[in-house]
N, C-alpha and C positions, 0 to 999 in steps of 0.2 A: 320421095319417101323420106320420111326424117329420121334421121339415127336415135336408137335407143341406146340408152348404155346399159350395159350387160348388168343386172342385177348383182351386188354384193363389191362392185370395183371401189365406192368409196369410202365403205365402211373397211376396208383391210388396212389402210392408212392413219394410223391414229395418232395424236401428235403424244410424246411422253411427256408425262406431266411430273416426273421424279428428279429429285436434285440430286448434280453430278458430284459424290463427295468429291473424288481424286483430289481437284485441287485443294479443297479445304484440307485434307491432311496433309496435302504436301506444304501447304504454309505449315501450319501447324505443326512438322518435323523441323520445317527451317526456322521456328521459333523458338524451338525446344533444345536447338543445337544451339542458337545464339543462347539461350539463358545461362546454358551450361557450361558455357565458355566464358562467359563474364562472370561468372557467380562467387567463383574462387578469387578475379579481381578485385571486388572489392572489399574496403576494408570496413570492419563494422566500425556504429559510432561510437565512441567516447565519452561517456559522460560524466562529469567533472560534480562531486558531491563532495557534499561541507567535510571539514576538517575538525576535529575537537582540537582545540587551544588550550595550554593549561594558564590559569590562572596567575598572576604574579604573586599573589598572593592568597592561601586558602582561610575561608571566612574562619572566625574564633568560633561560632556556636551552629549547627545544622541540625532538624526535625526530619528525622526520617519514616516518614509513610509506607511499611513492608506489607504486598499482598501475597499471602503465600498462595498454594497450588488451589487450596478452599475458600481462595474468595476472602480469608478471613483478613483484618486491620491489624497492625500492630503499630502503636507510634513510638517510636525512639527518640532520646536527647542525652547523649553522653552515654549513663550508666543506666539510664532509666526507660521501663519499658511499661508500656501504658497499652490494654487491648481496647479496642476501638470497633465501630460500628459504621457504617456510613453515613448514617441519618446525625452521630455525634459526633462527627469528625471535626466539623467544622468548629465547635464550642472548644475542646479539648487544644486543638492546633492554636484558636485564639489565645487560652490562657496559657499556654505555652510559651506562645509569642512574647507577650505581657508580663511573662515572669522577670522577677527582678537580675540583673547580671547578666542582658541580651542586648541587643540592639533592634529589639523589638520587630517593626514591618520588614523590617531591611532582612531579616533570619533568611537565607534559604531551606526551601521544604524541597526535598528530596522524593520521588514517590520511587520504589524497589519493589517490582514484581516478579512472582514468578515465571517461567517460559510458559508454560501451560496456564494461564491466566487468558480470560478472554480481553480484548483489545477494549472490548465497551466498557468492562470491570471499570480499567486506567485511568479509561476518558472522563467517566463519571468522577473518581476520585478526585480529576485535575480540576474539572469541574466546578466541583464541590468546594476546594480550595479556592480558585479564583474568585466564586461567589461570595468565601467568605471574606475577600480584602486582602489576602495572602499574595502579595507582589511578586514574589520570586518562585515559581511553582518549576521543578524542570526533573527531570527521567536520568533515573542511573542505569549507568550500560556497564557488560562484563565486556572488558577487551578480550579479544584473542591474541596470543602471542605468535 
């Protein structure tokens, strides 16, 4: 007579199909203690940024480009102050350049903006200068003391 097997004995056996965290957390803690233990080791990097130099010598004549908080132009030369636009910037700076008792291309233009000034304002202005031939185009900074 052949053995039966008793109804229901294989299905009670079922293999689990669930992943065992434990271990993953336990690395996971021993991760979390090494980072934490090196983290005050190291030290941050360094990074070594330009120096302003002064001059030997400061130029005789400078054109000062001022943006204040509205965007607006002003151009400066000594005692004289000239309002400006963007689109004329570049004519006025030339005859500026070209006036007589200068050193003409050589002049540095100065651009002076206000903090609250948008970045693009600047870009455009410097822009607009280099387009027009203006060789010496550079940014006035306030130091901090």
């Amino acid at each position: 007579m052949p053995s039966v097997a008793p109804k229901g004995r294989g299905r009670g056996r079922r293999t689990i199909a669930e992943i065992n965290m434990v271990p993953f957390i336990d690395v996971m803690l021993v991760l979390l203690i090494i980072f934490m233990v090196t983290a005050p080791l190291i030290s941050p990097s360094v990074i070594n940024l330009p120096t302003v130099g002064k001059a030997a010598k400061a130029p005789d004549r400078i054109i000062q480009v001022t943006i204040d908080k509205n965007e607006d132009l002003e151009l400066r030369e000594g005692n004289t102050k000239q309002a400006a636009t963007l689109r004329n910037l570049a004519p006025q700076v030339q005859s500026m350049l070209q006036a007589p008792g200068g050193s003409g291309a050589d002049t540095p233009v100065i651009i002076a903006a206000d903090k609250g000034v948008k970045y693009e304002t600047v870009v455009k202005v410097m822009d607009t200068l280099q387009r027009a031939g203006v060789q010496r185009v550079g940014l006035s900074v306030q130091t901090t003391p």
